[in-house]
C-alpha positions in Angstrom: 50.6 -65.8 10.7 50.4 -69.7 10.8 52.4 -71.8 8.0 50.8 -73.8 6.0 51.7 -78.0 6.7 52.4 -80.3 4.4 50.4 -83.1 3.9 51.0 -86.5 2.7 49.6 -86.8 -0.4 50.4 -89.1 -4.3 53.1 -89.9 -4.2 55.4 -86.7 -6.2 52.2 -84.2 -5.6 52.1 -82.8 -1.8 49.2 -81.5 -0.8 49.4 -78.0 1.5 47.0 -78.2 4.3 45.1 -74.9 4.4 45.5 -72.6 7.5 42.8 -73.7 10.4 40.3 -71.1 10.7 39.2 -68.8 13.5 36.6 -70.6 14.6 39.1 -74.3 14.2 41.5 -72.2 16.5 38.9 -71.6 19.3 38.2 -75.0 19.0 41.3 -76.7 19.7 42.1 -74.1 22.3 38.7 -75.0 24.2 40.0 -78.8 23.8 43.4 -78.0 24.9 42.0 -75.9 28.3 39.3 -79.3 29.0 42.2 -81.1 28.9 44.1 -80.0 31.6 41.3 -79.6 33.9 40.3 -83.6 36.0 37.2 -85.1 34.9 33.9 -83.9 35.8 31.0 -81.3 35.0 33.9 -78.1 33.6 35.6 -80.7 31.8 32.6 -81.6 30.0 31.0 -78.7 29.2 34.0 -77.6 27.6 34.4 -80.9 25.2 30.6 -79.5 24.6 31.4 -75.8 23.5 33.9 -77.4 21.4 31.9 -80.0 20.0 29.0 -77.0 18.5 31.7 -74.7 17.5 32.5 -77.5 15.4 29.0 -78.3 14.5 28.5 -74.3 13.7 31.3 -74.8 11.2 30.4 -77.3 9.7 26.7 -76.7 8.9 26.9 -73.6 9.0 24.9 -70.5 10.6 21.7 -70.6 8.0 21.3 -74.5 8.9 21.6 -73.4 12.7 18.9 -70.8 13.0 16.6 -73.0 10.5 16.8 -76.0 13.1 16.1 -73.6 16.5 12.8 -71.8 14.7 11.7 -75.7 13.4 12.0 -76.5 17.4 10.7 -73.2 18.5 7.8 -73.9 16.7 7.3 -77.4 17.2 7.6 -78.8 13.8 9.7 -81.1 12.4 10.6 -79.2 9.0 8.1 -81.1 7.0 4.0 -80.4 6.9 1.9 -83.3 8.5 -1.2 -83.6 6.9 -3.8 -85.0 10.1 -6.6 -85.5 8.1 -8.0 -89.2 7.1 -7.2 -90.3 3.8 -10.1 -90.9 2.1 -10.5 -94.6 0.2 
């Protein structure tokens, strides 16, 4: 189980950090293993994985599938209307 930190807060009122989720976990992980590794293509697809986890968390799943069917189908998430306005 991981401890919860303290963070600096007011002064008198610390702040406990909440624990990192699963998904916060596998990130730093991922960014601990590109470290270690020199610069080049592994390196960066790792800093990659880690960056979407991140973007999954933080937008969340719904927001994820939403955005792939809007490219799937080749709109942009908002009607067009082609025709001519008329005067």
């Amino acid at each position: 189980m991981i401890e919860k930190r303290l963070r600096a807060g007011p002064p008198g009122e610390p702040h406990m950090q909440p624990d990192p989720s699963p998904l916060e976990l596998q990130v730093a992980d991922v960014l601990r293993r590109a470290r270690g590794l020199p610069i080049g293509a592994r390196r960066k697809d790792l800093q990659q994985l880690a960056t979407g986890l991140l973007l999954l968390r933080r937008r969340g799943m719904d927001a994820l599938v939403q955005d792939r069917l809007m490219a799937m189908s080749g709109t942009s998430g908002r009607e067009v209307d082609d025709r001519p306005k008329s005067c």
